[in-house]
MOPAC internal coordinates of N, CA, C and O (Angstrom, degrees):
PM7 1SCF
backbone

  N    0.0000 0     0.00 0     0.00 0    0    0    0
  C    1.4352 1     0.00 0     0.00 0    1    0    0
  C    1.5181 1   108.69 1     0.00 0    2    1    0
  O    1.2310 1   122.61 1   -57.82 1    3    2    1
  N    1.2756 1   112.60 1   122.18 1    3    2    1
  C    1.4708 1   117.38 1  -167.85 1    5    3    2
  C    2.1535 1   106.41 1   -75.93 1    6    5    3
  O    1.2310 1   129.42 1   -64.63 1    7    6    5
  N    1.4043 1    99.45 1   115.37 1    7    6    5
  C    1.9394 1    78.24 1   177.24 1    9    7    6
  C    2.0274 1    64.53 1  -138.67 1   10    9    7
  O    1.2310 1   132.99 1    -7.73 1   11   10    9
  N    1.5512 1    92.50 1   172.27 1   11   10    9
  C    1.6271 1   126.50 1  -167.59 1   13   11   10
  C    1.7649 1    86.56 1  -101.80 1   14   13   11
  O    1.2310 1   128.92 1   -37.98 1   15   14   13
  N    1.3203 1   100.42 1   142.02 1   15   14   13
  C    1.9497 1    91.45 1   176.29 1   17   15   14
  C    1.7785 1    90.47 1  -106.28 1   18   17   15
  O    1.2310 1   119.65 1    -3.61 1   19   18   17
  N    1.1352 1   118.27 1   176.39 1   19   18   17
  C    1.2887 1   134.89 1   153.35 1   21   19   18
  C    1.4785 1   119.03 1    29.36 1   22   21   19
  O    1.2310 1   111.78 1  -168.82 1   23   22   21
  N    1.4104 1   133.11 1    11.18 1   23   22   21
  C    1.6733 1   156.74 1   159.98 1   25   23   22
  C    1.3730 1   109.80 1    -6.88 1   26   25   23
  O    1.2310 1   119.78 1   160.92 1   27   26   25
  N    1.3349 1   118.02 1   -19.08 1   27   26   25
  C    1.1700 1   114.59 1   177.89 1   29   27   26
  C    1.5575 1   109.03 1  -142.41 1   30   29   27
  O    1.2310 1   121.60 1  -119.37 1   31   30   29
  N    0.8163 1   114.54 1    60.63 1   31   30   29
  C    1.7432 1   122.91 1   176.64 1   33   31   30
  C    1.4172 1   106.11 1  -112.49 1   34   33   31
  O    1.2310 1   115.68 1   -98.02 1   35   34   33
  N    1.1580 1   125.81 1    81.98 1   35   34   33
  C    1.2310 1   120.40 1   165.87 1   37   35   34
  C    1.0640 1   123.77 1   -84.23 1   38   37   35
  O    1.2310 1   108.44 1  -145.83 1   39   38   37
  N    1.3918 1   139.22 1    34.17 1   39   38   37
  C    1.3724 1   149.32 1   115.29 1   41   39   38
  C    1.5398 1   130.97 1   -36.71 1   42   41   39
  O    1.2310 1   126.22 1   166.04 1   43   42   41
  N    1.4626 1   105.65 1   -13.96 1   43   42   41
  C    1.5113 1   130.99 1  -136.14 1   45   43   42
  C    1.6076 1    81.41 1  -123.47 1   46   45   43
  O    1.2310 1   118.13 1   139.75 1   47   46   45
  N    1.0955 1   121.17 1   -40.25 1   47   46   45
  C    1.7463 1   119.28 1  -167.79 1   49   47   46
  C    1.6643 1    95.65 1   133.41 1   50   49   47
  O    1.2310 1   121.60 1    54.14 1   51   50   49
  N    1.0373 1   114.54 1  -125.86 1   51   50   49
  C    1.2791 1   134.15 1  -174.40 1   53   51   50
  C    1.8692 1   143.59 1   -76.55 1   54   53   51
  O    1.2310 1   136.45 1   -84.70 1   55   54   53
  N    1.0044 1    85.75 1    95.30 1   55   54   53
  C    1.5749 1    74.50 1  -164.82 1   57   55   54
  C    1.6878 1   126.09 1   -78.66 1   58   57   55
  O    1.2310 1   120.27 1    -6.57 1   59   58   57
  N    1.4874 1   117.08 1   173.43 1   59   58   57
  C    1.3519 1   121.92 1   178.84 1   61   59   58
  C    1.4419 1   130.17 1   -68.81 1   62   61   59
  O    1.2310 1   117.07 1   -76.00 1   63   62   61
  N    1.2265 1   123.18 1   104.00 1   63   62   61
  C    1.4941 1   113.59 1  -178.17 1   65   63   62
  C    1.7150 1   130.26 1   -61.57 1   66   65   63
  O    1.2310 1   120.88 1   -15.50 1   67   66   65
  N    0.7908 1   115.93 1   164.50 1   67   66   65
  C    1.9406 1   119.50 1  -161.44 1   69   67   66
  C    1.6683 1    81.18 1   -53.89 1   70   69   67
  O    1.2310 1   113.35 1   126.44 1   71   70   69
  N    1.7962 1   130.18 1   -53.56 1   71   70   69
  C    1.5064 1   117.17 1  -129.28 1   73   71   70
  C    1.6040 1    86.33 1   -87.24 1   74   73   71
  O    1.2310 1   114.79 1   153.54 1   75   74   73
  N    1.7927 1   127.49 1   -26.46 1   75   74   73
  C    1.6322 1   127.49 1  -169.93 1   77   75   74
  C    1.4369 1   100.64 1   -68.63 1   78   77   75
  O    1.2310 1   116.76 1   155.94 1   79   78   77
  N    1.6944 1   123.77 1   -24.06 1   79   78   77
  C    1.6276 1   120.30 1  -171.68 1   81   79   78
  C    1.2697 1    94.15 1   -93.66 1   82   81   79
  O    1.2310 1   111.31 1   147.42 1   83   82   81
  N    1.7074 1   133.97 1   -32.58 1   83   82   81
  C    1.3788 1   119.17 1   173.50 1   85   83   82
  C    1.5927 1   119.86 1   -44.76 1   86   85   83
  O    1.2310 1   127.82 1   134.69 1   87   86   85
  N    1.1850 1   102.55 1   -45.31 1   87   86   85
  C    1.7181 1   129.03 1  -152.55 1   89   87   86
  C    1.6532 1    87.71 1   -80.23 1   90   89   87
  O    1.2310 1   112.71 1   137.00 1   91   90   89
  N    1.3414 1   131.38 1   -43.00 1   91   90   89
  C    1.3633 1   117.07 1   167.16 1   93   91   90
  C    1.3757 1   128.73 1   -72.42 1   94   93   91
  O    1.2310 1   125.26 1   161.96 1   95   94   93
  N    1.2357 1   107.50 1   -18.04 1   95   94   93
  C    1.7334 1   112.27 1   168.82 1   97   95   94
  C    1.6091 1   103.80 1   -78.20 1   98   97   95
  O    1.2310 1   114.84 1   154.40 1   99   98   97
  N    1.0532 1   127.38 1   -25.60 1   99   98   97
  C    1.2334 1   116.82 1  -162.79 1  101   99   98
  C    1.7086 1   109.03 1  -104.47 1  102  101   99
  O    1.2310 1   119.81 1   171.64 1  103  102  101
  N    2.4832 1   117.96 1    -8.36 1  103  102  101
  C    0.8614 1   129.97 1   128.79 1  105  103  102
  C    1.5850 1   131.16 1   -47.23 1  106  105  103
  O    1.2310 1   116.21 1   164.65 1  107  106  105
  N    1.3934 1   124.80 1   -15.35 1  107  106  105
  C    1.4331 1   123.02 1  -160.21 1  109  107  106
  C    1.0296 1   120.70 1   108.93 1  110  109  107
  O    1.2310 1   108.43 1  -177.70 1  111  110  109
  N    1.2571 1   139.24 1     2.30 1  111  110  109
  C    1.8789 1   139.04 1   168.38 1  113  111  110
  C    0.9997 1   114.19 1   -58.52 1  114  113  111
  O    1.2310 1   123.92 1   -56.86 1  115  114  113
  N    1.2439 1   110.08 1   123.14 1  115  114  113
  C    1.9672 1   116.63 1  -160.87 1  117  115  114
  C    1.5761 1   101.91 1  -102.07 1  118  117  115
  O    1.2310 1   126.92 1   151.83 1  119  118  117
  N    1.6591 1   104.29 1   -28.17 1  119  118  117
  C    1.7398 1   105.90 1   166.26 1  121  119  118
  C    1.3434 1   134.00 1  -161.68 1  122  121  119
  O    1.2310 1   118.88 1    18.72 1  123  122  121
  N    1.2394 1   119.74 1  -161.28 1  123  122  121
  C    1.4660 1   109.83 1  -166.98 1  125  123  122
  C    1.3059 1   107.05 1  -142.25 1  126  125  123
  O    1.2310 1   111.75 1   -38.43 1  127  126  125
  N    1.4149 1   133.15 1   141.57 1  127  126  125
  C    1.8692 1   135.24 1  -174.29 1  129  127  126
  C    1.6461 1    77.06 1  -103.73 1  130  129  127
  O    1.2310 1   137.12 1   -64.38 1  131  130  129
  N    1.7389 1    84.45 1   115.62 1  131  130  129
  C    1.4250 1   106.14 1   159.48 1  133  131  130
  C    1.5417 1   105.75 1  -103.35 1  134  133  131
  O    1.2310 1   119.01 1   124.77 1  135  134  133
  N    0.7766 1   119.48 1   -55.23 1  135  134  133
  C    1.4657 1   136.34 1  -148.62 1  137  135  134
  C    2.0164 1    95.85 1  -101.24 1  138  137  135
  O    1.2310 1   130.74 1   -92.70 1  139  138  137
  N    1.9897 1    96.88 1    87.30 1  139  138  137
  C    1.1127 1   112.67 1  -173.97 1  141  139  138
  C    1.8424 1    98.38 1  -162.24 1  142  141  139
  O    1.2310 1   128.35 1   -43.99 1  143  142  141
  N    1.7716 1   101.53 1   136.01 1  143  142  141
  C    1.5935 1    90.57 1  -177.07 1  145  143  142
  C    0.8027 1   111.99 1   -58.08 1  146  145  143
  O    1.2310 1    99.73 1   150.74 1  147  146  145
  N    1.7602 1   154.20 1   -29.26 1  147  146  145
  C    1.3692 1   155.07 1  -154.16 1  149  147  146
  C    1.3281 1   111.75 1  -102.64 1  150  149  147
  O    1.2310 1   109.01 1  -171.05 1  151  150  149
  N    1.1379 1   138.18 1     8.95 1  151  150  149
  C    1.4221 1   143.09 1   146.42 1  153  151  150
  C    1.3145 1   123.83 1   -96.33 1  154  153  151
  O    1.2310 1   121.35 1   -63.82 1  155  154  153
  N    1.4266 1   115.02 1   116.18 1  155  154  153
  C    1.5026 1   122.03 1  -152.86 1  157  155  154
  C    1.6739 1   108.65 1   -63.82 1  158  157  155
  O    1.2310 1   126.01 1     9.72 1  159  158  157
  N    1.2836 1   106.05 1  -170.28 1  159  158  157
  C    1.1659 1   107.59 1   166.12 1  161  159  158
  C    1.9842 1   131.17 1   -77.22 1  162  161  159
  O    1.2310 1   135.66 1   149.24 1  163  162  161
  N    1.6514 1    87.30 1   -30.76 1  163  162  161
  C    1.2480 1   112.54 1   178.10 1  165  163  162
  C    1.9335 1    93.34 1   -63.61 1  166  165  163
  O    1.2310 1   128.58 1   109.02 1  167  166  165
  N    0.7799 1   101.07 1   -70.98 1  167  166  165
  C    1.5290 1   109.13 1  -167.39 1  169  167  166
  C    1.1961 1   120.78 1   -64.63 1  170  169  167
  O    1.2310 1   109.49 1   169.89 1  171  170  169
  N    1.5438 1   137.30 1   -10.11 1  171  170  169
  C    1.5885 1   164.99 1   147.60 1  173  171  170
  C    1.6515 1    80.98 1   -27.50 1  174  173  171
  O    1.2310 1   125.60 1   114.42 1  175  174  173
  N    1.9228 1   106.85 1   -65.58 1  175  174  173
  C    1.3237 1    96.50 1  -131.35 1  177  175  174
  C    1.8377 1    97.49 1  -104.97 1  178  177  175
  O    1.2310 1   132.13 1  -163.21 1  179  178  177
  N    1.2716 1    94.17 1    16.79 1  179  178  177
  C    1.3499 1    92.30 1   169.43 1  181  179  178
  C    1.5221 1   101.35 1  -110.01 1  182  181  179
  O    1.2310 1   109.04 1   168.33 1  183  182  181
  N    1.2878 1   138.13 1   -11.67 1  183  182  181
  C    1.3315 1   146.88 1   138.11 1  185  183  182
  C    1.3201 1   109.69 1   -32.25 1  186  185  183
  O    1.2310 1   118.18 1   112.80 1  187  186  185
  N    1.2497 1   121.08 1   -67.20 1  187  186  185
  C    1.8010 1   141.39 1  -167.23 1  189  187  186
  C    1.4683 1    88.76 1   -48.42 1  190  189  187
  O    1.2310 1   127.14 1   110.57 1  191  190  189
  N    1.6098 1   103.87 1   -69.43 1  191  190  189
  C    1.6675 1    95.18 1  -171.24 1  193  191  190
  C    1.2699 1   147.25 1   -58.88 1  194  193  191
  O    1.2310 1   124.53 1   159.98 1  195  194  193
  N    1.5806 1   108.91 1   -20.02 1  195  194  193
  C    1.5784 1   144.67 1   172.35 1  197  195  194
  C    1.6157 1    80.13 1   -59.29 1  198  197  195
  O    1.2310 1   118.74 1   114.14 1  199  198  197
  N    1.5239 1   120.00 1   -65.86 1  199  198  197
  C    1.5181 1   124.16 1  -150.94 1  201  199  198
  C    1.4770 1   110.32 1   -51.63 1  202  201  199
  O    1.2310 1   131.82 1   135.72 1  203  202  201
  N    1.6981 1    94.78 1   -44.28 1  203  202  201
  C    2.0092 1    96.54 1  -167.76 1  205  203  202
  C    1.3244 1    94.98 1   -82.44 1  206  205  203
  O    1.2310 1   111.48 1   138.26 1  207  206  205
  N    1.3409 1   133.66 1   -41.74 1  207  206  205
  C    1.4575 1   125.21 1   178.43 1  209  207  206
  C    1.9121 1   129.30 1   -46.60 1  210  209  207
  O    1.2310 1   132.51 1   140.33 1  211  210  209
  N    1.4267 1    93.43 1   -39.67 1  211  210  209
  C    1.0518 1   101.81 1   163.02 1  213  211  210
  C    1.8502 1   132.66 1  -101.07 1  214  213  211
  O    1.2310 1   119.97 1   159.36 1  215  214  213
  N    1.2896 1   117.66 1   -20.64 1  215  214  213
  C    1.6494 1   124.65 1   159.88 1  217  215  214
  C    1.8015 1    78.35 1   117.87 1  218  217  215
  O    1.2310 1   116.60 1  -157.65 1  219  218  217
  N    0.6166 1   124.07 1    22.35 1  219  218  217
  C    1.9245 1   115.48 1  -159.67 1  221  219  218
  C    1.4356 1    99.20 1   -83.90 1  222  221  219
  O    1.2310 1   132.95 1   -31.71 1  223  222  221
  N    1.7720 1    92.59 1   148.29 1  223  222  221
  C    1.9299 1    95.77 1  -171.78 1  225  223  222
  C    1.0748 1    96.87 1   -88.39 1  226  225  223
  O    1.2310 1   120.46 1   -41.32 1  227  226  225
  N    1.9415 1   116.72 1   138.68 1  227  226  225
  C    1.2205 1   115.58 1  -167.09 1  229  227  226
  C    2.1620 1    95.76 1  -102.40 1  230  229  227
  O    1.2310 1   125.18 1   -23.74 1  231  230  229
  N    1.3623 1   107.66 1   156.26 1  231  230  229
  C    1.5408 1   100.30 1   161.81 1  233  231  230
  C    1.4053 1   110.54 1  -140.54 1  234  233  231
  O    1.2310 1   129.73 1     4.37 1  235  234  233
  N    1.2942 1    98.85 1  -175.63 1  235  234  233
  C    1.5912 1   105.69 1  -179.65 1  237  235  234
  C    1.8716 1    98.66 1  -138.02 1  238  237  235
  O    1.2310 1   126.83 1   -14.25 1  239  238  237
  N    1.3310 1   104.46 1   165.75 1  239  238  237
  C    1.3494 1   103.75 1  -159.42 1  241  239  238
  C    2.0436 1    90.79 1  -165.48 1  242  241  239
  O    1.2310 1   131.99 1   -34.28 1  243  242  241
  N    1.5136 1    94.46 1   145.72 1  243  242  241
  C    1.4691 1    97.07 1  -178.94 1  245  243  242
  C    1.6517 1   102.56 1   -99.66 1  246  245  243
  O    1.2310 1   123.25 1   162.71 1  247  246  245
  N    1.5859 1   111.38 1   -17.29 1  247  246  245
  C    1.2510 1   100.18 1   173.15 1  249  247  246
  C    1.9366 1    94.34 1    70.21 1  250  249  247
  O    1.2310 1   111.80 1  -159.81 1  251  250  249
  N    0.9199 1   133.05 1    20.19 1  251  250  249
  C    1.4120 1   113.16 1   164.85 1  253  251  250
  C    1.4790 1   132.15 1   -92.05 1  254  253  251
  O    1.2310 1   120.83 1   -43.28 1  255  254  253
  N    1.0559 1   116.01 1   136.72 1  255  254  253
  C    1.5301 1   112.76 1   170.94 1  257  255  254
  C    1.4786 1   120.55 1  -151.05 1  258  257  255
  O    1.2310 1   126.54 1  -106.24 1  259  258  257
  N    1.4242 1   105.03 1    73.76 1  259  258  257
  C    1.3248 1   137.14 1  -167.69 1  261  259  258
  C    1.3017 1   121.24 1    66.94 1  262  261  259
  O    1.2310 1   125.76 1    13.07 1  263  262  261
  N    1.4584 1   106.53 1  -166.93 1  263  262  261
  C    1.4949 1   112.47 1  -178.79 1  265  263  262
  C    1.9196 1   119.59 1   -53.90 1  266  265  263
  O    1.2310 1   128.88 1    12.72 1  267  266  265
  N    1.0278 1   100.50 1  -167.28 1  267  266  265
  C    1.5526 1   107.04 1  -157.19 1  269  267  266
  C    1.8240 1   123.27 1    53.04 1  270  269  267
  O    1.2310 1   111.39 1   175.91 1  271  270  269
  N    0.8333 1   133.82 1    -4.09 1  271  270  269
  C    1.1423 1   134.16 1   146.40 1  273  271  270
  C    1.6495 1   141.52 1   -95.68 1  274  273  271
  O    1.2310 1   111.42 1   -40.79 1  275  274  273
  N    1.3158 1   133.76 1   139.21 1  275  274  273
  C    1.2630 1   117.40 1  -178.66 1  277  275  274
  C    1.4195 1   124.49 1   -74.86 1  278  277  275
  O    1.2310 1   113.62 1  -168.69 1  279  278  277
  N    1.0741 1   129.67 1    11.31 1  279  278  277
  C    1.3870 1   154.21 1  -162.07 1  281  279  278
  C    1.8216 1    96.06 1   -75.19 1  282  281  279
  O    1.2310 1   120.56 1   -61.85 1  283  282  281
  N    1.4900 1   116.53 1   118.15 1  283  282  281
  C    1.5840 1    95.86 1  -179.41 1  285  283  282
  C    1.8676 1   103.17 1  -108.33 1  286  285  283
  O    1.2310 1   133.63 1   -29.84 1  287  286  285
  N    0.9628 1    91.25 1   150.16 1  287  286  285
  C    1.9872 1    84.59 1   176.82 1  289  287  286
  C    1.7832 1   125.08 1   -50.48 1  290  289  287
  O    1.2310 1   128.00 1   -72.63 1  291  290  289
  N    0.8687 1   102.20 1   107.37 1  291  290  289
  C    1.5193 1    86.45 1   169.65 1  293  291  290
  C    1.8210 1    98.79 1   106.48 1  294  293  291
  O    1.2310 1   122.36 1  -177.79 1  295  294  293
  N    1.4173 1   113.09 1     2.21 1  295  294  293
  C    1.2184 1   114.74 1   178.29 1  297  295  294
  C    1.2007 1   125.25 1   -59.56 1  298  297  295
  O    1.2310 1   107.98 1   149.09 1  299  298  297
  N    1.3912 1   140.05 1   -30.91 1  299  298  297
  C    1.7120 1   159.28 1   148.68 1  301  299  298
  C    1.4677 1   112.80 1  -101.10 1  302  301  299
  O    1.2310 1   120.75 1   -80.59 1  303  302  301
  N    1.0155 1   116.17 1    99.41 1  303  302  301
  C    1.7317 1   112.97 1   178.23 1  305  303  302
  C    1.8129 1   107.28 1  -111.04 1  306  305  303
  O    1.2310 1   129.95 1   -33.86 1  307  306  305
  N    1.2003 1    98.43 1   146.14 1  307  306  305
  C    1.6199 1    95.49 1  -172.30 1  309  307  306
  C    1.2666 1   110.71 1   -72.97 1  310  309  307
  O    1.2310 1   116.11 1   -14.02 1  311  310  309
  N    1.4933 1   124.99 1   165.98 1  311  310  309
  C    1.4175 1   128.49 1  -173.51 1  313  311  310
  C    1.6686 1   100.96 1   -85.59 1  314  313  311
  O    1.2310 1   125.18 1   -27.09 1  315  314  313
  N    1.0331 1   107.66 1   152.91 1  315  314  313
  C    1.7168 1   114.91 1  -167.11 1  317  315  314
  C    1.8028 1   108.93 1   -58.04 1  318  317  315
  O    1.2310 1   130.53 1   128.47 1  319  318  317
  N    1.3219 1    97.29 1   -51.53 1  319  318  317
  C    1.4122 1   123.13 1   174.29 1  321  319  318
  C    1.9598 1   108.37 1   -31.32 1  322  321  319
  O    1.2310 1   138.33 1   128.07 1  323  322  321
  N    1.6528 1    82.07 1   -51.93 1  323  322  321
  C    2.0804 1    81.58 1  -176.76 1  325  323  322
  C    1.3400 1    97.84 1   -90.15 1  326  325  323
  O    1.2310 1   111.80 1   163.54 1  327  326  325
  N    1.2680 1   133.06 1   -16.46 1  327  326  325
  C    1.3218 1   113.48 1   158.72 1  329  327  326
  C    1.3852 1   131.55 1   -40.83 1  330  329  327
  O    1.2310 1   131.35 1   134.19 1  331  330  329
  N    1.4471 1    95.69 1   -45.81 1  331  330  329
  C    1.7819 1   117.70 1  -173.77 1  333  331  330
  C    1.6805 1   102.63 1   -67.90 1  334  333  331
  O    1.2310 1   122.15 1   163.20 1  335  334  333
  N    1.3694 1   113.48 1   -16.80 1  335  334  333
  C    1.3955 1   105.89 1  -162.95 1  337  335  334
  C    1.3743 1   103.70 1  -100.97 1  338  337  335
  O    1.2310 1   118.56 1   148.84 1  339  338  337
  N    2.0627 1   120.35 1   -31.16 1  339  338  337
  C    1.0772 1   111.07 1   157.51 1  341  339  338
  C    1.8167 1   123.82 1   -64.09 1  342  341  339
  O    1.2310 1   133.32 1   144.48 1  343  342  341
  N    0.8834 1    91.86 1   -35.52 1  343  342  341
  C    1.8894 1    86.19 1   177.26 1  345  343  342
  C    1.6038 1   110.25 1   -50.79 1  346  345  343
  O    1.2310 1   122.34 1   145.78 1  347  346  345
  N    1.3061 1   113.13 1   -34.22 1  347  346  345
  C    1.3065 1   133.18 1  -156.81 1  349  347  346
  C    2.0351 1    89.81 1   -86.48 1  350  349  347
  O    1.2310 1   120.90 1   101.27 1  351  350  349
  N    0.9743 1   115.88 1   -78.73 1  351  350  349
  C    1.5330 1   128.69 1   175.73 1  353  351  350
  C    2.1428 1    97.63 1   -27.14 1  354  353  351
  O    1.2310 1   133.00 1   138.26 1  355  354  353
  N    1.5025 1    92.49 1   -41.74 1  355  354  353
  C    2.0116 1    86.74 1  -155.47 1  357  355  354
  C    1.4642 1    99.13 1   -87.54 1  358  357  355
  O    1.2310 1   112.55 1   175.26 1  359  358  357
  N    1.7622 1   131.67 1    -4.74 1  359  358  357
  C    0.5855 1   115.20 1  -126.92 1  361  359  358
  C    2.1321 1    75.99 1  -131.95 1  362  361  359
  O    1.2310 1   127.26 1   135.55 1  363  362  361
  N    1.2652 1   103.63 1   -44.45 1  363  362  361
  C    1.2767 1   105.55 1  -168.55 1  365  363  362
  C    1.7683 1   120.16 1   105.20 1  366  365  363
  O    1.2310 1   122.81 1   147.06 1  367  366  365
  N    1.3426 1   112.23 1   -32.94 1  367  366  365
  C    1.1559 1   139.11 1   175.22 1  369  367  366
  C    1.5547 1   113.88 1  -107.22 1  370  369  367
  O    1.2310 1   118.09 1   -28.20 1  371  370  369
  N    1.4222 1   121.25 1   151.80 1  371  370  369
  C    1.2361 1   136.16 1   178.19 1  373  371  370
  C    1.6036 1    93.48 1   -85.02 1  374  373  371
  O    1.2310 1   122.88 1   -42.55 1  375  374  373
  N    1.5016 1   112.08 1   137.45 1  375  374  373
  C    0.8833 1   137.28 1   144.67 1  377  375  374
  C    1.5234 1   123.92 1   -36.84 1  378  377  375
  O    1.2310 1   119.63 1   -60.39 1  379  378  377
  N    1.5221 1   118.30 1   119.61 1  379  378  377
  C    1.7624 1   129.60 1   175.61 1  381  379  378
  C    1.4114 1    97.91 1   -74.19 1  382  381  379
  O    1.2310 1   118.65 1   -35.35 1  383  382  381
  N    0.9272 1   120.18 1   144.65 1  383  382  381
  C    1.7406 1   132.49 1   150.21 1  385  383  382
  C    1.7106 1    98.09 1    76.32 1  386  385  383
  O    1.2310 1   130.66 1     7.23 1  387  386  385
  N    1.4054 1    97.03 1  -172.77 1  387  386  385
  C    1.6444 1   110.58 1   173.31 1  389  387  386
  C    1.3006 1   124.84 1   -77.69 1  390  389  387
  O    1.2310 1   111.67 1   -47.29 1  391  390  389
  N    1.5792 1   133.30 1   132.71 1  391  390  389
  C    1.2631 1   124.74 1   175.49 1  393  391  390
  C    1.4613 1   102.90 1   -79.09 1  394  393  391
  O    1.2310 1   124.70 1   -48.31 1  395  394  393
  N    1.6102 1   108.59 1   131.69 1  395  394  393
  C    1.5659 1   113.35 1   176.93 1  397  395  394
  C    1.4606 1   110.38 1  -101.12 1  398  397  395
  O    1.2310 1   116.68 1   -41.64 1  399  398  397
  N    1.2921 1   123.92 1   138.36 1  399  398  397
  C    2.0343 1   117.87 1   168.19 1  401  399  398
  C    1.6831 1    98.58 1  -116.20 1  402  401  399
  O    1.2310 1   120.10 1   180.00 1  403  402  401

């Protein structure tokens, strides 16, 4: 399932402009990592709007992979809801029953 990680972390170097995230929604990008320390605030909410404009599943991600970073596990966790929609997206089929986290 195609989502953009961290698009606006300019901590990272360079970030994605509004028309390069258009051009991937309109490639097939089903979503966007909002909910990541390295994407500003500014860019959260220009994320947010890409998201409702387009229906796009939003996630969050701690980005950890062990020590040396301040990154803690479990620091952005996705909302259950886009869970249900990735299961749903990977799957082809809607999901039976409730998604549990």
């Amino acid at each position: 399932m195609p989502v953009i990680a961290h698009a606006m972390a300019s901590t990272r170097g360079e970030t994605l402009s509004t028309a390069q995230l258009e051009r991937m929604v309109e490639a097939s990008m089903l979503g966007v990592e909002i909910h990541h320390r390295d994407n500003t605030p500014q860019g959260r909410r220009l994320l947010k709007e890409l998201a409702e404009r387009h229906r796009l599943i939003v996630t969050g991600a701690s980005d950890y992979h062990g020590a040396g970073k301040p990154n803690r596990l479990g620091e952005n966790t996705t909302d259950p809801e886009m869970v249900r929609r990735i299961l749903e997206a990977g799957s082809g089929t809607p999901p039976v029953g409730e998604v549990s986290l």
